[in-house]
C-alpha positions as CSV (number, residue, x, y, z in Angstrom):
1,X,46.5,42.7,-55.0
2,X,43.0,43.7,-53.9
3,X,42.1,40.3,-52.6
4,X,45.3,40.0,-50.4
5,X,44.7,43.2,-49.2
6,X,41.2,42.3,-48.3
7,X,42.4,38.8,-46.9
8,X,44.8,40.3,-44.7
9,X,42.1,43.1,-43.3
10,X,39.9,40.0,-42.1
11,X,42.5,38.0,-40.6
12,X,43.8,41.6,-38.8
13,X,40.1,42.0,-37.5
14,X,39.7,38.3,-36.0
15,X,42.8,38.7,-34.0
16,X,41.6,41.8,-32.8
17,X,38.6,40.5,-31.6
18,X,39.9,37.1,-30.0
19,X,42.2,39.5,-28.0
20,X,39.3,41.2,-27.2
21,X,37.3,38.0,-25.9
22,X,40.8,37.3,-24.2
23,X,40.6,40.0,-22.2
24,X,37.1,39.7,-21.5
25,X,37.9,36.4,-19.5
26,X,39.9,37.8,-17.0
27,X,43.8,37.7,-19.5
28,X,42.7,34.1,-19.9
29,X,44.4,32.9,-23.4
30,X,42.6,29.9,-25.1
31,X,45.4,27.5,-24.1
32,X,44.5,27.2,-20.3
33,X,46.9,29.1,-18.8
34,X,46.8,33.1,-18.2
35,X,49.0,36.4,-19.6
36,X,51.7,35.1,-16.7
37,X,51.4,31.3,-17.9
38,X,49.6,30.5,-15.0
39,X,47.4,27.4,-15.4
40,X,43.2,28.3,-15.2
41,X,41.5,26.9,-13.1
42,X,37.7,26.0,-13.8
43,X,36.1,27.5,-11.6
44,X,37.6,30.7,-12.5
45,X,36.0,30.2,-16.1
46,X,32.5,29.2,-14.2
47,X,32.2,31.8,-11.9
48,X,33.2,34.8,-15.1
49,X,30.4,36.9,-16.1
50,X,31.0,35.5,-19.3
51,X,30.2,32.0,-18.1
52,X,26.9,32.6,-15.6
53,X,25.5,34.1,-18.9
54,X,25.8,30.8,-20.7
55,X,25.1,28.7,-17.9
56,X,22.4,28.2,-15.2
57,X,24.3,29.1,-11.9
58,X,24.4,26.7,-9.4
59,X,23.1,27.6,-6.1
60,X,26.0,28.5,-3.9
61,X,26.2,26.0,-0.7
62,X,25.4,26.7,2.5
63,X,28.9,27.2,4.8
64,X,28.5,25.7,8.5
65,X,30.1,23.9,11.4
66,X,29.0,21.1,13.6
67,X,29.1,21.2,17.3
68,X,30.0,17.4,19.0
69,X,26.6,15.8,19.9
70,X,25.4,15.8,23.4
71,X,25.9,12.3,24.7
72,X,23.4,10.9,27.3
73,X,23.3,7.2,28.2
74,X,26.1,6.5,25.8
75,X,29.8,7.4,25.8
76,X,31.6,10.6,24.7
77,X,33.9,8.9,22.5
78,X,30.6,7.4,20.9
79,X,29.1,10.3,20.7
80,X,32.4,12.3,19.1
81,X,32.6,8.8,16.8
82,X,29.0,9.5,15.8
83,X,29.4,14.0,15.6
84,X,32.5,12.8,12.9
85,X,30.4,10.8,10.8
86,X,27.3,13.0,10.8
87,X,29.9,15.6,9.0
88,X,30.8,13.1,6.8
89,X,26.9,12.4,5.6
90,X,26.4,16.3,5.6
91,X,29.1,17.2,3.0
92,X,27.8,13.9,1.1
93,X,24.6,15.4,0.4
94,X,26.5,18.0,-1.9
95,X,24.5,21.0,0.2
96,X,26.8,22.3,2.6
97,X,30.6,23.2,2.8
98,X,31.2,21.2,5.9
99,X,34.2,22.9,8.7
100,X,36.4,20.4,9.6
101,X,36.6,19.5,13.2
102,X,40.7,20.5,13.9
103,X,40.2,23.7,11.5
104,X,37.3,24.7,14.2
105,X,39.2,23.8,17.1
106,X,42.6,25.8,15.8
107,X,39.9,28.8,15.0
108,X,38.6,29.3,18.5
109,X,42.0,28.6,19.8
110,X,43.2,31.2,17.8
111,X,41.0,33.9,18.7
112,X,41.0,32.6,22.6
113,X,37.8,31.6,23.1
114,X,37.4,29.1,25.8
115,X,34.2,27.4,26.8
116,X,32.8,26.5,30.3
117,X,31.3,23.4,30.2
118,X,29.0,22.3,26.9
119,X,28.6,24.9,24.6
120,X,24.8,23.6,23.7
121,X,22.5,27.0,24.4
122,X,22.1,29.2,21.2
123,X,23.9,32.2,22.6
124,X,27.3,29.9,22.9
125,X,26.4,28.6,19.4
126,X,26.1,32.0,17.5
127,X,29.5,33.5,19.2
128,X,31.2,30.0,18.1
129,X,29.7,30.3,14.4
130,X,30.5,34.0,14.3
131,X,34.2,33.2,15.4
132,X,34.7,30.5,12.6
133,X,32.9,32.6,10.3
134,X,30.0,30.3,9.3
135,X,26.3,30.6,8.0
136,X,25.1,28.1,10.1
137,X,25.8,26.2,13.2
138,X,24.8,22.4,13.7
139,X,24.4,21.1,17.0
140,X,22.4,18.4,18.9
141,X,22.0,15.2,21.3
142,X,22.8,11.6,20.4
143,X,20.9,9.4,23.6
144,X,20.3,5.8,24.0
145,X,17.1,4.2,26.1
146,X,17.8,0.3,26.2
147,X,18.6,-0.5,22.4
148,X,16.6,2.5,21.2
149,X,19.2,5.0,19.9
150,X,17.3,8.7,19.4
151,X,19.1,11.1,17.3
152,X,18.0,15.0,17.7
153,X,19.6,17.9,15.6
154,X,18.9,21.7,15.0
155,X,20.4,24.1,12.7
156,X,20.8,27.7,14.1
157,X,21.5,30.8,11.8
158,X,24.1,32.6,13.2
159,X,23.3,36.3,11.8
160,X,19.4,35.8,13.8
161,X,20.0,33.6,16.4
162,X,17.0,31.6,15.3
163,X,16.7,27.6,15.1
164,X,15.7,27.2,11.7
165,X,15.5,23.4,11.2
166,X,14.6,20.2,13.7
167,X,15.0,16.6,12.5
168,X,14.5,13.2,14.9
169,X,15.8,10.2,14.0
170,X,15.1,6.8,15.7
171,X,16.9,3.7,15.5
172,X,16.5,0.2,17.3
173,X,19.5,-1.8,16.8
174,X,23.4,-1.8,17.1
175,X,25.7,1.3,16.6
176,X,27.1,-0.2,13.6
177,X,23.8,-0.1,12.1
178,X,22.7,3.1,13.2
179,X,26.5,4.6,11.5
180,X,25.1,3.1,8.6
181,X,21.5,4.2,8.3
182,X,20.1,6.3,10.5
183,X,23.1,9.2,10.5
184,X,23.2,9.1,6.7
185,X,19.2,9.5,7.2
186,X,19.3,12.1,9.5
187,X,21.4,14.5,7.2
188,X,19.5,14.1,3.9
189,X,16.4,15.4,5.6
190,X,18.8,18.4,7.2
191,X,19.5,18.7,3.9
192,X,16.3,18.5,2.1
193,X,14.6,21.1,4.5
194,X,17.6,23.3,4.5
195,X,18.0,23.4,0.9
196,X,16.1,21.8,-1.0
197,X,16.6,22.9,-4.2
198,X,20.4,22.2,-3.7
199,X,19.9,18.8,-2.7
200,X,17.6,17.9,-5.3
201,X,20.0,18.8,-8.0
202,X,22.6,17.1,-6.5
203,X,20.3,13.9,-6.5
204,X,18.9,14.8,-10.2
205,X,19.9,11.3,-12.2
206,X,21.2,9.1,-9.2
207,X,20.2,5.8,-8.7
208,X,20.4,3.3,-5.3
209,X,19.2,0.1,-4.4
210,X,16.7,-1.0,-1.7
211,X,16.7,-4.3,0.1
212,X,13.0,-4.4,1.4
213,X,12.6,-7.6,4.1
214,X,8.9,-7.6,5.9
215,X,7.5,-9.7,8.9
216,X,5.6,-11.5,8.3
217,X,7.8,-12.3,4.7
218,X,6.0,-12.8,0.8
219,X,4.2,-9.4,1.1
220,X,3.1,-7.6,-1.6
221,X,5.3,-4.1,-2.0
222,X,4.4,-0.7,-3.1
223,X,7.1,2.4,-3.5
224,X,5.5,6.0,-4.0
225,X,2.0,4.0,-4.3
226,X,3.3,1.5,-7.0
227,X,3.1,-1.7,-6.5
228,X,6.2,-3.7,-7.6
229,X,6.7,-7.1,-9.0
230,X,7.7,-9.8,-6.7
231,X,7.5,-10.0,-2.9
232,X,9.4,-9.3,0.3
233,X,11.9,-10.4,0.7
234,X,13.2,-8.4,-2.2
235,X,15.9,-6.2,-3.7
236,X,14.7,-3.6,-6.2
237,X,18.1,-2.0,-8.3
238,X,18.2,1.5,-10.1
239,X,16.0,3.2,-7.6
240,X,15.6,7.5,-8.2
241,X,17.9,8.2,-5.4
242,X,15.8,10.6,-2.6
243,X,12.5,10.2,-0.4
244,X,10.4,7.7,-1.1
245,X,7.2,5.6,0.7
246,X,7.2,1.9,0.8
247,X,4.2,0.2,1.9
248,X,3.9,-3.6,2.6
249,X,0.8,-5.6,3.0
250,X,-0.2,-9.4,3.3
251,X,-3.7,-9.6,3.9
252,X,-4.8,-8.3,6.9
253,X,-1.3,-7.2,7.6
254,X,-0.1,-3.6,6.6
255,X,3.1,-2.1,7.1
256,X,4.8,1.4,6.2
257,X,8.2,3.4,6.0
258,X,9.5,6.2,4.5
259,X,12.8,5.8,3.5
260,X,15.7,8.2,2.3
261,X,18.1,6.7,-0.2
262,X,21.3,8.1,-0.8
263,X,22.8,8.0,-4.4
264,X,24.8,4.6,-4.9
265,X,23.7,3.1,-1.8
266,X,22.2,-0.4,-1.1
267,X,20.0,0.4,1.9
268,X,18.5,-2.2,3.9
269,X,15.1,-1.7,4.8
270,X,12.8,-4.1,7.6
271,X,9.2,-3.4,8.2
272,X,7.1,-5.1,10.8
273,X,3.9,-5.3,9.9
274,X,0.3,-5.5,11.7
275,X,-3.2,-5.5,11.6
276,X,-4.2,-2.5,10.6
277,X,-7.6,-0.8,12.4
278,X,-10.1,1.3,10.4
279,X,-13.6,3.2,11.6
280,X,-17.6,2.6,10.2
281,X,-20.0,4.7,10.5
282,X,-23.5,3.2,10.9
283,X,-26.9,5.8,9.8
284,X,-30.6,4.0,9.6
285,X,-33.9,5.3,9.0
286,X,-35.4,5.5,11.7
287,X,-32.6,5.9,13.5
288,X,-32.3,4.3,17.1
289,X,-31.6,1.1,16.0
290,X,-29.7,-1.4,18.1
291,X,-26.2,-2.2,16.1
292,X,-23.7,-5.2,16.8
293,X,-20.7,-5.9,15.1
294,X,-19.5,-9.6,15.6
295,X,-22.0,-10.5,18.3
296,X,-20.9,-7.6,20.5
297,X,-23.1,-4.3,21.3
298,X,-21.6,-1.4,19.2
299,X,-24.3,1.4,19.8
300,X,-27.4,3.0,19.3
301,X,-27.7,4.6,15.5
302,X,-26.5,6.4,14.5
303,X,-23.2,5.7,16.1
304,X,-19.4,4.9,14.8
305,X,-17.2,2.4,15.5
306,X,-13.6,3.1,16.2
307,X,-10.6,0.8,16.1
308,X,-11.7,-2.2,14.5
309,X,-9.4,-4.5,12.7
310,X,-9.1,-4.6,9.1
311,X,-10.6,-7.3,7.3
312,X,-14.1,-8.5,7.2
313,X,-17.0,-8.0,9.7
314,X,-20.4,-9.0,10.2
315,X,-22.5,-6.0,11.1
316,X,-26.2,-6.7,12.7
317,X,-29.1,-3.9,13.2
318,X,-32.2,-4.2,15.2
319,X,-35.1,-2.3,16.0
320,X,-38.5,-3.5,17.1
321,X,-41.1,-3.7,14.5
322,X,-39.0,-4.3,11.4
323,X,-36.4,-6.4,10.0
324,X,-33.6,-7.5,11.2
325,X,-30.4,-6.1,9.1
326,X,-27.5,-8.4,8.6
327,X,-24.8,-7.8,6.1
328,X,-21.0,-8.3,5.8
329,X,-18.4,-5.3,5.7
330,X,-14.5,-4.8,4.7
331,X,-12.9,-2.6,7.1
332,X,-10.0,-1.1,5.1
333,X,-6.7,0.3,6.8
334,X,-7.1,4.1,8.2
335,X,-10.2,4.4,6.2
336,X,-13.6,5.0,8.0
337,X,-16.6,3.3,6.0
338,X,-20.1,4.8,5.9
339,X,-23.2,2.5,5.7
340,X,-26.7,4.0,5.4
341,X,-29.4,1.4,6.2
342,X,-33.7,1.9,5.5
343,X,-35.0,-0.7,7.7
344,X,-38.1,-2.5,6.5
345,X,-41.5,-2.8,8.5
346,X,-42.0,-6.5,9.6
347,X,-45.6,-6.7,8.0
348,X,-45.6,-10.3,9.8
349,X,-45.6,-8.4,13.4
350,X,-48.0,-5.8,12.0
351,X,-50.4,-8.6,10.7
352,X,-50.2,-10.0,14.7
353,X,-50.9,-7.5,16.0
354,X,-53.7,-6.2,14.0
355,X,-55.3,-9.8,13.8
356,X,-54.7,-9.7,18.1
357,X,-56.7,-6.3,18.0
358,X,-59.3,-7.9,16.0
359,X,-60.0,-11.0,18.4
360,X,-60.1,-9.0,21.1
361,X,-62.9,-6.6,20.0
362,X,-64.9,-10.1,19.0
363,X,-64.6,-10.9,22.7
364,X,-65.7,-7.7,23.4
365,X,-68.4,-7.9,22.0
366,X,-69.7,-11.5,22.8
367,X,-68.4,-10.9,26.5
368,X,-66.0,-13.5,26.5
369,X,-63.1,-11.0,27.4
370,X,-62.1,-11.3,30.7
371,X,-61.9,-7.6,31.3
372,X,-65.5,-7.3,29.5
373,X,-66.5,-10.2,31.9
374,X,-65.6,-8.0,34.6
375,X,-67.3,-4.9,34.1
376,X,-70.2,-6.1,33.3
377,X,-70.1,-7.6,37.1
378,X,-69.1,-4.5,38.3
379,X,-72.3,-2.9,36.6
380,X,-74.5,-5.9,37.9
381,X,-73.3,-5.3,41.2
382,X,-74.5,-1.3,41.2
383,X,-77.5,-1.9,39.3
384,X,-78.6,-4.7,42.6
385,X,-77.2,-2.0,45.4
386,X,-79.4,0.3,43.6
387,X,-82.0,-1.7,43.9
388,X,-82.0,-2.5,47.4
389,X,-81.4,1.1,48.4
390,X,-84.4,2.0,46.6
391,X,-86.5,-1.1,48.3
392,X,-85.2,-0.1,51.8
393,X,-86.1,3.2,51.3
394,X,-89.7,2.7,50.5
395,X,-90.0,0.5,53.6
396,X,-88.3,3.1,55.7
397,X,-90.9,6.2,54.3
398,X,-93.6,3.6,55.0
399,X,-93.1,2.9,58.5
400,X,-92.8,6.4,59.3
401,X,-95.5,7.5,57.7
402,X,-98.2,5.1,58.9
């Protein structure tokens, strides 16, 4: 009799405490559905104190709205076409709760606001975002130059009135093209300067492809300073979704883009490459020294020379009384190269001159030198006038004394 009493004590104290723990979650029974029978939903269990205790939070996202693009030099119905899909890309990032385009419209109608003209200026912006009852307001201009399409957006924060973020985006191709890249582009980085954190979790573990094509083709690829095997063209799978730096190079050719891969996406990147230019810097002791760089007249050293192609040069140095200098250099990409040169004495000059020196004291001295030959004629020529003043004289005193 003891033990069932005690058996029934411990099943009377668990049921007390799971309708304890019950209560604790809101009248939320075990089964998924509430005191009333209504179902749970998950977020309800999530967002319980119960539940932020067991689990890392995750950052709320950021609530805005996106004002239609300014068009200029395309259409407005390209540029509304284009304002649509850039709030498609911006809920994709998984960072911001994105207002739909009617639901803003049917706001502002709603509380009667009316706009004169574009509503671009950030006054305009902050009464529209405090109307729909946002955090943040996107706006910006979508223009085309030729085939260049330039993409500029800012993010304003309605409680300051402050433009917090800026992000440009190029593209040189056709609209389809730029839909596909360049908008999708343009968000991420919204994204990753507006918040970052956000964004990075939502990228934690994703993986996309790049399709990596260079001119000229069969270069060499790097990605985040890795180089990869194979060469362009190429297609590299299972890529960490995010920012990354591809580099190409063939030679004397270098090319470089950053690129920002979405999660899931093939994304099809072309880089034109070129010869890249790097700096030297030229030092010798002693210093003014003549210095030529492919047969052509750099400076006087020291001195630095800017812009030269990369690849290999031939550097000269001259300077009177010693030895030429010749040498071959590597000019890297955006790298400036330093080369310090002691010049040697040319003890072949020195001997000429010296031995010169020599013969020309000998002549000296046996008055074979032309310029010895000529002042000693100069001094013959004083020593006679000296004697025929001194003759005349004497005749002179003689005739007047006698």
């Amino acid at each position: 009799m003891n033990i069932k009493l005690l058996l029934f004590l411990i099943i009377l104290s668990l049921c007390i405490n799971a309708q304890n723990v019950n209560k604790d979650w809101g009248g939320k029974d075990w089964g998924g559905k509430d005191s009333s029978g209504g179902i749970i939903n998950d977020s309800e269990i999530y967002t319980s104190p119960q539940a932020v205790s067991l689990f890392a939070q995750k950052p709320a996202m950021l609530n805005i709205a996106v004002n239609d693009l300014s068009e200029k030099g395309i259409e407005q119905s390209t540029a509304a076409i284009i304002s649509d899909r850039l709030r498609s890309e911006l809920i994709n990032t998984g960072v911001f709760r994105v207002m739909e385009r009617n639901e803003m419209d049917n706001i502002l109608k709603e509380q009667g606001f009316q706009k004169s003209g574009a509503c671009d200026d950030a006054s305009c912006l902050v009464e529209v975002g405090q109307l729909l009852g946002v955090e943040r307001m996107v706006a910006g201009t979508i223009g085309k130059i030729e085939k260049l399409y330039t993409i500029s957006l800012r993010m304003i924060n309605i409680a300051t009135g402050q433009i917090m973020f800026t992000v440009n985006e190029d593209f040189e191709g056709d609209i389809k093209d730029l839909l596909a890249n360049s908008i999708g582009n343009a968000a991420r980085k919204l994204a990753e300067d507006c918040g970052g954190e956000i964004y990075k979790a939502s990228l934690s573990g994703k993986k996309g492809d790049l399709y990596i094509a260079s001119e000229p083709s069969d270069a060499t690829v790097e990605i985040d300073g890795k180089i990869v095997k194979g060469k362009t063209p190429i297609t590299l799978k299972d890529i960490p979704a995010g920012e990354h730096r591809v580099v190409v190079r063939k030679g004397e050719f270098y090319g470089l883009k950053a690129v920002s891969l979405a999660p899931n996406d093939l994304q099809k990147v072309g880089i034109a490459m070129e010869i890249g230019k790097g700096s030297l810097k030229v030092f010798t002791i002693p210093d003014s020294a003549l210095v030529m760089l492919d047969g052509t007249r750099e400076g006087i050293s020291p001195c630095k020379i800017e812009n030269i192609p990369a690849g290999k040069h031939q550097l000269f140095i001259i300077k009177n009384g010693f030895l030429a200098y010749a040498s071959a250099v590597d000019i890297m990409r955006d790298e400036t190269i330093n080369i310090s040169i002691s010049l040697k004495k040319d003890m072949k000059e020195i001997s000429g001159n010296k031995q010169k020196h020599i013969e020309k004291h000998q002549k000296s001295i046996e008055g074979n030198d032309p310029g010895t030959k000529s002042r000693h004629a100069v001094g013959r020529l004083f020593i006679g006038l000296g004697i025929f003043c001194f003759v005349a004289g004497n005749i002179i005193l003689f005739f007047f004394t006698s």
